[in-house]
Residue, then its C-alpha position, 0 to 999 in steps of 0.5 A: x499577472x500571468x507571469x506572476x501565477x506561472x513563477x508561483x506555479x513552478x515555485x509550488x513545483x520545485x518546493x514541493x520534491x523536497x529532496x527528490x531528483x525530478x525523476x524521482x517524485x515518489x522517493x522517499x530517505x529510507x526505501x527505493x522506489x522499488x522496495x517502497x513498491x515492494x511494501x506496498x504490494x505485499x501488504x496489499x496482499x495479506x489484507x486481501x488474504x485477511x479479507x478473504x479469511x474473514x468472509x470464508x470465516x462468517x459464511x463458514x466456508x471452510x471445513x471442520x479443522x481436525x482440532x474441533x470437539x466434534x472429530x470423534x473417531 
């Protein structure tokens, strides 16, 4: 039975890389694992700076603009 479960385990293991090299486990046909990595990253980055503009927007953190009504000079 052990033997059973230990052969489907690596079964499960080896099917599930697909077509990956096994030293490769987050390869994917399209990216390097570096340009994946890259994407990932930089999208990290805006929704950060988009959460960021969106709480100095609602506790009106920033300043006036100069293209508001109320920039008489």
């Amino acid at each position: 039975m052990k033997k059973l479960a230990a052969v489907l385990l690596l079964a499960a293991t080896l099917l599930s890389t697909g077509c990956a090299r096994p030293n490769e486990l987050g390869w994917t046909p399209v990216y390097s694992y570096q340009e994946r990595n890259q994407l990932i990253l930089r999208n990290w980055d805006y929704e950060g700076k988009q959460k960021d503009d969106d709480i100095d927007s609602a506790l009106l953190l920033r300043p006036a603009s100069h293209l508001t009504i109320w920039n008489v000079r």
